[in-house]
Biopython code that builds the backbone (N, CA, C, O; Angstrom):
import numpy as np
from Bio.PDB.StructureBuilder import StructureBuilder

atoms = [
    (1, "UNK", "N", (-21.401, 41.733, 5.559)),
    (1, "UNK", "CA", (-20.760, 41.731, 6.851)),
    (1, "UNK", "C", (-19.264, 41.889, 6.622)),
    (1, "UNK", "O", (-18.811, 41.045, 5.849)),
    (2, "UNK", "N", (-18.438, 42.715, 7.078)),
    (2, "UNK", "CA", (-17.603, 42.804, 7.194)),
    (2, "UNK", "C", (-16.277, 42.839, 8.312)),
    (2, "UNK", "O", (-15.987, 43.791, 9.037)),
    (3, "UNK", "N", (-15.631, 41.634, 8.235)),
    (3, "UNK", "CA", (-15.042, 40.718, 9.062)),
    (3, "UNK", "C", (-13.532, 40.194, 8.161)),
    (3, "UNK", "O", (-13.353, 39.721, 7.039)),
    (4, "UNK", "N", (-12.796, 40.491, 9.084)),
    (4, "UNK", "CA", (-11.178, 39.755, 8.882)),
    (4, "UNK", "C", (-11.655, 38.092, 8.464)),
    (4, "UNK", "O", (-12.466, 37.371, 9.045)),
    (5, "UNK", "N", (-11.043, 37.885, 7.565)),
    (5, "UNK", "CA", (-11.263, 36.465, 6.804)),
    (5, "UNK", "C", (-9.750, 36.250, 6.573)),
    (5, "UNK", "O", (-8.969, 37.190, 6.425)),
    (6, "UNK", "N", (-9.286, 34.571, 6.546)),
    (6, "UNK", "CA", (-8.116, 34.004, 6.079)),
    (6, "UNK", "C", (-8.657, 32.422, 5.354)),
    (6, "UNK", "O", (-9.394, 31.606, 5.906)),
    (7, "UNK", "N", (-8.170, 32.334, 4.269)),
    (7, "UNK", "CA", (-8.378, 31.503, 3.814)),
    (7, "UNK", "C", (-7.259, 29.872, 3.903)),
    (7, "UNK", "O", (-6.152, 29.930, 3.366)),
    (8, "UNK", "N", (-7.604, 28.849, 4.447)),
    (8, "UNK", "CA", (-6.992, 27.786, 5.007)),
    (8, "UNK", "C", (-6.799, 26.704, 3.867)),
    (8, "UNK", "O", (-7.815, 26.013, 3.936)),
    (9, "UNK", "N", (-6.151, 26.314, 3.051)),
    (9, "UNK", "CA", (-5.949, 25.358, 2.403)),
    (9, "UNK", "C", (-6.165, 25.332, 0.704)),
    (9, "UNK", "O", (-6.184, 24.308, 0.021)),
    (10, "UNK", "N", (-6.329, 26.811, 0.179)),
    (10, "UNK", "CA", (-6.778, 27.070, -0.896)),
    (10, "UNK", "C", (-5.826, 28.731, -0.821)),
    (10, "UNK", "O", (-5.391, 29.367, 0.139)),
    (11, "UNK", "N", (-5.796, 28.980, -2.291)),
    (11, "UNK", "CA", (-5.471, 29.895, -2.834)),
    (11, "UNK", "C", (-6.607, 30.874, -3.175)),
    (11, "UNK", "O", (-7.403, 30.376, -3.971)),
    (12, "UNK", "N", (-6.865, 31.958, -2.845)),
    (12, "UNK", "CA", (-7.458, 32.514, -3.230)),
    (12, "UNK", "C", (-7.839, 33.809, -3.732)),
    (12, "UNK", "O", (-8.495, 34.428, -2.894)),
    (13, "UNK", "N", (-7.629, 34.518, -4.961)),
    (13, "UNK", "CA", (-7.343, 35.332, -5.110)),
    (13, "UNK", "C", (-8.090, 36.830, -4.592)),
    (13, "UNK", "O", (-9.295, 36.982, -4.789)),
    (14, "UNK", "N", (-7.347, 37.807, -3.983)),
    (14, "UNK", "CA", (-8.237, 39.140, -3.350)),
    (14, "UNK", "C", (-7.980, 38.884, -1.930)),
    (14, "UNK", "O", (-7.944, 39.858, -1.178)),
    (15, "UNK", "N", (-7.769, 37.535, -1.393)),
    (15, "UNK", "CA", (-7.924, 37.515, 0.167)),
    (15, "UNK", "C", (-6.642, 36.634, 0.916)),
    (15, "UNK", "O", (-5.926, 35.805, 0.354)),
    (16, "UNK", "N", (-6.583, 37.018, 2.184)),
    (16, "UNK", "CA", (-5.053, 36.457, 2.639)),
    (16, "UNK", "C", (-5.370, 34.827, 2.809)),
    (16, "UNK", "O", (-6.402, 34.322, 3.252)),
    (17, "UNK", "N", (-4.269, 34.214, 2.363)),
    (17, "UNK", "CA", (-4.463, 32.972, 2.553)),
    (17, "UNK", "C", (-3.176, 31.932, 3.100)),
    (17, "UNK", "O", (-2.079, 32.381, 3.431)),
    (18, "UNK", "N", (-3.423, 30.898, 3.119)),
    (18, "UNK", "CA", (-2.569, 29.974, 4.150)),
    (18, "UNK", "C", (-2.830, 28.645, 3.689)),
    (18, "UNK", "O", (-3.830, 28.061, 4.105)),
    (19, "UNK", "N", (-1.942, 28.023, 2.765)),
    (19, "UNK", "CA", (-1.424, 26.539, 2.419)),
    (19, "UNK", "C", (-0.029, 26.067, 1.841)),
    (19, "UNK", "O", (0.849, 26.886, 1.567)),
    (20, "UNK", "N", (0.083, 25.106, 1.719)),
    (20, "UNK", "CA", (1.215, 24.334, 1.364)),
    (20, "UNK", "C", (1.395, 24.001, 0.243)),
    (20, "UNK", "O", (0.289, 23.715, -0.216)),
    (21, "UNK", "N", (2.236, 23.850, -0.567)),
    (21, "UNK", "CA", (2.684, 23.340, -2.040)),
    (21, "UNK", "C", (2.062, 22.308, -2.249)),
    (21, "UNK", "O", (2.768, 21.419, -1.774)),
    (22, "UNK", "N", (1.029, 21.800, -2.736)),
    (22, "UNK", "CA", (0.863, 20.550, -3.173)),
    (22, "UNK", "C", (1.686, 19.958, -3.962)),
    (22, "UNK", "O", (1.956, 18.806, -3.620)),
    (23, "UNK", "N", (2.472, 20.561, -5.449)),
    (23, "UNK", "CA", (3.490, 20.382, -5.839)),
    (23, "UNK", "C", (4.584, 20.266, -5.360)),
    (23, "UNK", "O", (5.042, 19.523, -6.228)),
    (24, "UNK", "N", (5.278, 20.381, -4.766)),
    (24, "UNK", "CA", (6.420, 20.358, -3.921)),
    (24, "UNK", "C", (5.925, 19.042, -2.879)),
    (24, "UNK", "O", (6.509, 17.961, -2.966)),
    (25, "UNK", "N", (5.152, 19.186, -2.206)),
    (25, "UNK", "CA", (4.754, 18.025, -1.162)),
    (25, "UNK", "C", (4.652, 16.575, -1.912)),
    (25, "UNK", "O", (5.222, 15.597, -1.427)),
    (26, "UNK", "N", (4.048, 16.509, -2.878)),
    (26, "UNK", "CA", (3.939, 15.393, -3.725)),
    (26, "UNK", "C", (5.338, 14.833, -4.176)),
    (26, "UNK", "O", (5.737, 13.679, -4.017)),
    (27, "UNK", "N", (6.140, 16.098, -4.894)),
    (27, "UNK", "CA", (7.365, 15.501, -5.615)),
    (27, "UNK", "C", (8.069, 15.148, -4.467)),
    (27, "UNK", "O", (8.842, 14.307, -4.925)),
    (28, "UNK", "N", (8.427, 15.274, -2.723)),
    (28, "UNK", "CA", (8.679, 15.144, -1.972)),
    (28, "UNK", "C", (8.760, 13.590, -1.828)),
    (28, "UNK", "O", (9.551, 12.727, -2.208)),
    (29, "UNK", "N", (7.604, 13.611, -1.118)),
    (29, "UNK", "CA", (7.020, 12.291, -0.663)),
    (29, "UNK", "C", (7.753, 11.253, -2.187)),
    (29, "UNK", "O", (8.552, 10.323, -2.081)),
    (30, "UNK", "N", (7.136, 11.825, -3.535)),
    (30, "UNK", "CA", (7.496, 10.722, -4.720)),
    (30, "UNK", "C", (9.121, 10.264, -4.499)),
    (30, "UNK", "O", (9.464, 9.084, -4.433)),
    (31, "UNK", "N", (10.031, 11.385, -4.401)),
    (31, "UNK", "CA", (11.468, 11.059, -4.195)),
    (31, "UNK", "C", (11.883, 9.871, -2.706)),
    (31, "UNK", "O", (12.637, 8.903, -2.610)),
    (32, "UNK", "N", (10.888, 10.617, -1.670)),
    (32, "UNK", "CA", (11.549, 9.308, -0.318)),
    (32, "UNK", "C", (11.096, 8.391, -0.653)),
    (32, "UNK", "O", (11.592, 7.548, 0.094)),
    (33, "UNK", "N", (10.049, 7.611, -1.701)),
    (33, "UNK", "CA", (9.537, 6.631, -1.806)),
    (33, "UNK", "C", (10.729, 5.661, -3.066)),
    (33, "UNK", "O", (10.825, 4.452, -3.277)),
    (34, "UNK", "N", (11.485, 6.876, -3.688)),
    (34, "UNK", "CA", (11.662, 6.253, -5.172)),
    (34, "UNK", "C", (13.555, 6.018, -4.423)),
    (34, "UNK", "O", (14.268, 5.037, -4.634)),
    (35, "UNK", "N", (13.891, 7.142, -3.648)),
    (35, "UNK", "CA", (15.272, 6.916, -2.671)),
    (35, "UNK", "C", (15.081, 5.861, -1.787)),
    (35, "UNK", "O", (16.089, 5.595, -1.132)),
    (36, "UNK", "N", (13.966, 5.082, -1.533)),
    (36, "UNK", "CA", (14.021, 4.021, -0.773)),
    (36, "UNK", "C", (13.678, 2.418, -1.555)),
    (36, "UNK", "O", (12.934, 1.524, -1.152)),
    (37, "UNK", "N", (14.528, 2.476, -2.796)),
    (37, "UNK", "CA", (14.089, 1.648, -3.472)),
    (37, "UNK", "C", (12.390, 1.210, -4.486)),
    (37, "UNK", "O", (12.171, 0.391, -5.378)),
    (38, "UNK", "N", (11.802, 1.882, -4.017)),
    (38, "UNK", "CA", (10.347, 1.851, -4.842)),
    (38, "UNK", "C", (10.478, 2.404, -5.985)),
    (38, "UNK", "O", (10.900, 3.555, -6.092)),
    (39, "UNK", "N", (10.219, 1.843, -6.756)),
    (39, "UNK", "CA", (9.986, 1.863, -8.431)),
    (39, "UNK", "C", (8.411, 1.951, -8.997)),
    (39, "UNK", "O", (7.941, 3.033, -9.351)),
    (40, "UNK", "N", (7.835, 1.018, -9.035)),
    (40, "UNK", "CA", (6.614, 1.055, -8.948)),
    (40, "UNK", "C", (5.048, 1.481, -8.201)),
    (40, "UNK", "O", (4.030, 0.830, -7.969)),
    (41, "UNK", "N", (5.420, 2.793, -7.992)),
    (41, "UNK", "CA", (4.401, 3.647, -7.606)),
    (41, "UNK", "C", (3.421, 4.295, -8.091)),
    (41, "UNK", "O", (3.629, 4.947, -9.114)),
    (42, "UNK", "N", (1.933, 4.290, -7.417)),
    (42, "UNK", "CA", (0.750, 4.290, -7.951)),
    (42, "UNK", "C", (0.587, 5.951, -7.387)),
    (42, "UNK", "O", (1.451, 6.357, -6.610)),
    (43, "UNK", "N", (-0.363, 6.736, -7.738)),
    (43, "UNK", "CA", (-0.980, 7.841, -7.514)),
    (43, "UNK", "C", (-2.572, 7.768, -7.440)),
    (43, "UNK", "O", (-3.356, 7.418, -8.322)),
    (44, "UNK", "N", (-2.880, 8.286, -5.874)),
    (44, "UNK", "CA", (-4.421, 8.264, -6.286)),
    (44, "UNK", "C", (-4.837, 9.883, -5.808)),
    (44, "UNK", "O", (-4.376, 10.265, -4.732)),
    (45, "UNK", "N", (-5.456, 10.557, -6.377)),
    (45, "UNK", "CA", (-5.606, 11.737, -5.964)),
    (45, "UNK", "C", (-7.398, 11.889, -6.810)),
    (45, "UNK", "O", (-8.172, 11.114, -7.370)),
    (46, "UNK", "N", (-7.370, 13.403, -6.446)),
    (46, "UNK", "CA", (-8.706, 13.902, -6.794)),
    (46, "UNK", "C", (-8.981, 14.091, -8.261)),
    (46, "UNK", "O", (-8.196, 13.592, -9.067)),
    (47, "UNK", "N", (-10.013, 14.758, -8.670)),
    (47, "UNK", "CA", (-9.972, 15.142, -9.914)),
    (47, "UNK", "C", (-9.535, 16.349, -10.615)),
    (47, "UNK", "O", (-9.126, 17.085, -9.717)),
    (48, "UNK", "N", (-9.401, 16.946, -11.733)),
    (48, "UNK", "CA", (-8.685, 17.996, -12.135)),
    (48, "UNK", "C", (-9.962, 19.023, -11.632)),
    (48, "UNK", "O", (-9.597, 20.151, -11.966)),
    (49, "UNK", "N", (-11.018, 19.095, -11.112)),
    (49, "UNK", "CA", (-11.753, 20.227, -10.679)),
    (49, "UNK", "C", (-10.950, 20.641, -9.569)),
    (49, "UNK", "O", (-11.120, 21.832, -9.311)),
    (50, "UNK", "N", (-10.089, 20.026, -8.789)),
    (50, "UNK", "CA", (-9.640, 20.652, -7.432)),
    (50, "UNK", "C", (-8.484, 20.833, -7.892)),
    (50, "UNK", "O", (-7.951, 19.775, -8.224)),
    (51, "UNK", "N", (-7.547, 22.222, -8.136)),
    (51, "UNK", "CA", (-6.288, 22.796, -8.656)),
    (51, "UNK", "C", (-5.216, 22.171, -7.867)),
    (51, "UNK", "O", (-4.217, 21.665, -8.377)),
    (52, "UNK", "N", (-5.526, 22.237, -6.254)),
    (52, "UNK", "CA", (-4.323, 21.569, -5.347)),
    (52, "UNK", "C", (-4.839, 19.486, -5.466)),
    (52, "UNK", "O", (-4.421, 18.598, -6.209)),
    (53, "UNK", "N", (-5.548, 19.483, -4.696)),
    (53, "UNK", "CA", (-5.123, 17.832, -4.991)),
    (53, "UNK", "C", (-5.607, 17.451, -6.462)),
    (53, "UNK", "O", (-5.094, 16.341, -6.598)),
    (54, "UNK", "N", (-6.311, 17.731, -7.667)),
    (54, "UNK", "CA", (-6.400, 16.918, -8.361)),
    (54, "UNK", "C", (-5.265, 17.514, -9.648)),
    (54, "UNK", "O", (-4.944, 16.951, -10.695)),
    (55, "UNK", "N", (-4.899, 18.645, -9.185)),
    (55, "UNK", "CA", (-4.161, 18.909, -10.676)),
    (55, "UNK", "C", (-2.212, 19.310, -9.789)),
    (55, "UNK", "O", (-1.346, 18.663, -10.379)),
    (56, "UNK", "N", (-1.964, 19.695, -9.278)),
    (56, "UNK", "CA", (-0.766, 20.107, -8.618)),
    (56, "UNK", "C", (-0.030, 18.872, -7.773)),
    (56, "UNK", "O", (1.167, 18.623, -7.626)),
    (57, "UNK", "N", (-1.227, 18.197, -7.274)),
    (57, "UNK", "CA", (-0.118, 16.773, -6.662)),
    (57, "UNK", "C", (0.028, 15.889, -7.452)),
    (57, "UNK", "O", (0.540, 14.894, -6.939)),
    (58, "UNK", "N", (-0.262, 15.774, -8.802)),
    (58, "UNK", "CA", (-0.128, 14.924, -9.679)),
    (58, "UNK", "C", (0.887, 15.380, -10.327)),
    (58, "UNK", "O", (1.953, 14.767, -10.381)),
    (59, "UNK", "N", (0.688, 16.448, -10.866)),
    (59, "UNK", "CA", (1.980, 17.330, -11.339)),
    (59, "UNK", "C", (3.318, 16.927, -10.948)),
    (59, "UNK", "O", (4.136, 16.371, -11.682)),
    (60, "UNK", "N", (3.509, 17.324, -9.472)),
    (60, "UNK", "CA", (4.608, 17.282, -8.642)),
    (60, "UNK", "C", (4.997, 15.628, -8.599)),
    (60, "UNK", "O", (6.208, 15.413, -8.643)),
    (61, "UNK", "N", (4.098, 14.410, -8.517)),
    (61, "UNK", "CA", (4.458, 13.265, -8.687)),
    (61, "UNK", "C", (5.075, 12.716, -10.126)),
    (61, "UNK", "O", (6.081, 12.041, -10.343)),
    (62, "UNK", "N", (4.247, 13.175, -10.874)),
    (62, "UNK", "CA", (4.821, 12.665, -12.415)),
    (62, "UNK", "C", (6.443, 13.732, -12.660)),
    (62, "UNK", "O", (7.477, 13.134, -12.958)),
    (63, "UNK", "N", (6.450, 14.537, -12.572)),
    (63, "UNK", "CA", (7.620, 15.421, -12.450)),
    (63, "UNK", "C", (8.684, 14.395, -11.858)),
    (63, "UNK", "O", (9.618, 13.999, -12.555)),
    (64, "UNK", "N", (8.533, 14.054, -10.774)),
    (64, "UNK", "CA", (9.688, 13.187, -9.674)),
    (64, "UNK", "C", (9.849, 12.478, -10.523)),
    (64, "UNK", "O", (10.874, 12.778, -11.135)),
    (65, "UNK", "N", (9.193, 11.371, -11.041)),
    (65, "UNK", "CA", (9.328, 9.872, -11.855)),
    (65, "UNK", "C", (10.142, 10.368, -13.430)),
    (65, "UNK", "O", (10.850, 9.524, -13.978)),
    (66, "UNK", "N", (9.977, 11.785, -14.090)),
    (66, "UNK", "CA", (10.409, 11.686, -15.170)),
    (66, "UNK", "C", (12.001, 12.573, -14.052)),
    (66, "UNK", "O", (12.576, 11.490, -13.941)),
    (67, "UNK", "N", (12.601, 13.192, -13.572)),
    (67, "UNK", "CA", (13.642, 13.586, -13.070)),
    (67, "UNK", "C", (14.025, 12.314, -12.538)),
    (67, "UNK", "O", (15.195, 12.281, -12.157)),
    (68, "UNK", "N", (13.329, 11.193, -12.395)),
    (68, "UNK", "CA", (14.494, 10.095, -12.004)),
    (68, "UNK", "C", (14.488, 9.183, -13.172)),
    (68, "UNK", "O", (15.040, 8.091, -13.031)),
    (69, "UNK", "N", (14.001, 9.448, -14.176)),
    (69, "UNK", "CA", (14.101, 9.245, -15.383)),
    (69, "UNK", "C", (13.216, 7.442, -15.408)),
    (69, "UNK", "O", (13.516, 6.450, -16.073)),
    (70, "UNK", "N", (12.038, 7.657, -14.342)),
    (70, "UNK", "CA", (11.538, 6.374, -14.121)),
    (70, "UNK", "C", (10.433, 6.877, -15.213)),
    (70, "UNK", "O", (10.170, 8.019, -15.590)),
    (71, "UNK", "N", (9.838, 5.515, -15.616)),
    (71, "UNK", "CA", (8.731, 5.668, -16.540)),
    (71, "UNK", "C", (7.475, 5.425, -15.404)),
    (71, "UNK", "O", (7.651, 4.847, -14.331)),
    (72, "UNK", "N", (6.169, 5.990, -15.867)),
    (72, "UNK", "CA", (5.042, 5.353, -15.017)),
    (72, "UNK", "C", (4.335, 4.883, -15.770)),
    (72, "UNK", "O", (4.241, 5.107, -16.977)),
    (73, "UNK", "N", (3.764, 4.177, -15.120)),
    (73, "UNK", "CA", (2.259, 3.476, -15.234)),
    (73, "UNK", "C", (0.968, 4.422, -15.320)),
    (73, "UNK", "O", (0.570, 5.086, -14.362)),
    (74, "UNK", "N", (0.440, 4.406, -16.417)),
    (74, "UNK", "CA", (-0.902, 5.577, -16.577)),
    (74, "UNK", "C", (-2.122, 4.531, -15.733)),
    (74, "UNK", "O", (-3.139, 5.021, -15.243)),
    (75, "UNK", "N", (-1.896, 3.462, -15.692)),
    (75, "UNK", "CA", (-2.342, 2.270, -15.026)),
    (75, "UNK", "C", (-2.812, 2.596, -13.806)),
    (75, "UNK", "O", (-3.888, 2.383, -13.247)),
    (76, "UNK", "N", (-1.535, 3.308, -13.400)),
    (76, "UNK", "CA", (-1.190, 3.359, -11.830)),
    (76, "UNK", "C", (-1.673, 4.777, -11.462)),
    (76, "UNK", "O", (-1.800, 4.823, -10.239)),
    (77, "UNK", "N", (-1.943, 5.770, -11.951)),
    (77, "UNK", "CA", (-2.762, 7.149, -11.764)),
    (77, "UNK", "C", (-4.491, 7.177, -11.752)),
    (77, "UNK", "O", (-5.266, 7.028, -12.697)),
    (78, "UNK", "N", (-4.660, 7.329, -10.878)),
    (78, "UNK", "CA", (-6.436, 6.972, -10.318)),
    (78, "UNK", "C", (-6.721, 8.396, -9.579)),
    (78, "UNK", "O", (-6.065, 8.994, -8.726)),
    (79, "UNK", "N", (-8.287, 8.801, -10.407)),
    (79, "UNK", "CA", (-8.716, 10.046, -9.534)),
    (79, "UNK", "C", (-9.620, 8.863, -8.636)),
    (79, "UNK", "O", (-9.851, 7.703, -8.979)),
    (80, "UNK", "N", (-10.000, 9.494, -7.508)),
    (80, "UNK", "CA", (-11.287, 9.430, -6.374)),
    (80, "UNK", "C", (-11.996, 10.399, -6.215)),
    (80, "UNK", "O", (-12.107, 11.549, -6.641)),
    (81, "UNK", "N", (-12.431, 9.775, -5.569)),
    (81, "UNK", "CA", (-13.518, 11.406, -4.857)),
    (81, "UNK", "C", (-12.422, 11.327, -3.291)),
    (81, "UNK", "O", (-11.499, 10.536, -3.096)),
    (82, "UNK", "N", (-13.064, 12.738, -2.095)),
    (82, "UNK", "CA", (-11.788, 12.824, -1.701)),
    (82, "UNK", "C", (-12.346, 12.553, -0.382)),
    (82, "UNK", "O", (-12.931, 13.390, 0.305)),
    (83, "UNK", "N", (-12.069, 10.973, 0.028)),
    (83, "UNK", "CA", (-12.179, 10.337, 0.933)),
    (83, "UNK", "C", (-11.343, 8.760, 0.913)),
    (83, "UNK", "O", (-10.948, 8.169, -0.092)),
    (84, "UNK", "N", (-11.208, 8.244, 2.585)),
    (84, "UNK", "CA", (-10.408, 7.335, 3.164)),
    (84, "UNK", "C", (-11.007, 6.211, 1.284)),
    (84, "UNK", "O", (-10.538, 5.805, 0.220)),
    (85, "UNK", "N", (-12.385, 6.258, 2.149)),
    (85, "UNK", "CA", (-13.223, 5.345, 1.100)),
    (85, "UNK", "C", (-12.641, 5.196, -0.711)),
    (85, "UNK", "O", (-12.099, 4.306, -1.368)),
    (86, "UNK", "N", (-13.082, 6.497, -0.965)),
    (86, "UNK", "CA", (-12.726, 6.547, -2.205)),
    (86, "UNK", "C", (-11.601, 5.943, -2.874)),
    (86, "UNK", "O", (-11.585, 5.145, -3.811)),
    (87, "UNK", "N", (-10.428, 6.605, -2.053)),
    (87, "UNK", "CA", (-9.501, 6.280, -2.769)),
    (87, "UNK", "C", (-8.996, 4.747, -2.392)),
    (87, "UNK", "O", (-8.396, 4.073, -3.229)),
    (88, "UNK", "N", (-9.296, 4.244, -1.036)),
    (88, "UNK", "CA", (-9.358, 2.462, -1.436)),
    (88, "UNK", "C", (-10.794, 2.030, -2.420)),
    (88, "UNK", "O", (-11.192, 0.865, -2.417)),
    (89, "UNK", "N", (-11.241, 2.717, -2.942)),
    (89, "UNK", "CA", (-11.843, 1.954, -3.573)),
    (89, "UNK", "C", (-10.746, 1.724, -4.896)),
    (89, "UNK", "O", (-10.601, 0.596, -5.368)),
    (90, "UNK", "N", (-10.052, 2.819, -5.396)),
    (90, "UNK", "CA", (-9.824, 2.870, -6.628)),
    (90, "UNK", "C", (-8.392, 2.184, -6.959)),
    (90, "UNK", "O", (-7.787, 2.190, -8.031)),
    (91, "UNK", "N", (-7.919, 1.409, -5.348)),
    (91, "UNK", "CA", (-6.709, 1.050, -5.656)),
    (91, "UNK", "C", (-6.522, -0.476, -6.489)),
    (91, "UNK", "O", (-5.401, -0.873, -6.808)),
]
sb = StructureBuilder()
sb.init_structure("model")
sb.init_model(0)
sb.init_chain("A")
sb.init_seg("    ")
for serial, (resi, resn, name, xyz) in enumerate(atoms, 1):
    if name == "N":
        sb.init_residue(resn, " ", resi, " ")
    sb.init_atom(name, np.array(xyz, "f"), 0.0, 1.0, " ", f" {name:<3s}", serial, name[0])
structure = sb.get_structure()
């Protein structure tokens, strides 16, 4: 069948697509958290099978913490599966 397709939240190569930096969004968020006094921040994201949340927002978070020259906690980095659930489970 052949039909106009856009792809929403994924990269995909051959076809037009439409998402956001996970990298960039992560190191984002990591900086207003670390500019508002927070030091000790945890990461819970997906697993490295998913390129945007389990491998690119982690990226972009650990990036922030070594540019503010903060150390992390490997402690504090938790995959889930990708739900509300999950990731309170793993906190």
């Amino acid at each position: 069948m052949k039909v106009p397709i856009v792809i929403v939240g994924q990269k995909v190569e051959g076809y037009p697509f439409v998402y956001h930096s996970d990298y960039e969004a992560d190191y984002e968020m990591t900086n207003f958290l670390i500019s508002n006094n927070h030091k000790n921040i945890a990461y819970i994201g997906t697993n490295a099978e998913d390129i945007s949340g389990g491998i690119n927002r982690k990226k972009g978070f650990i990036r922030c913490l070594q540019d503010k020259n903060l150390k992390f906690n490997k402690n504090l980095i938790k995959d889930a599966n990708f739900s509300q659930k999950g990731g309170y489970e793993r906190k």
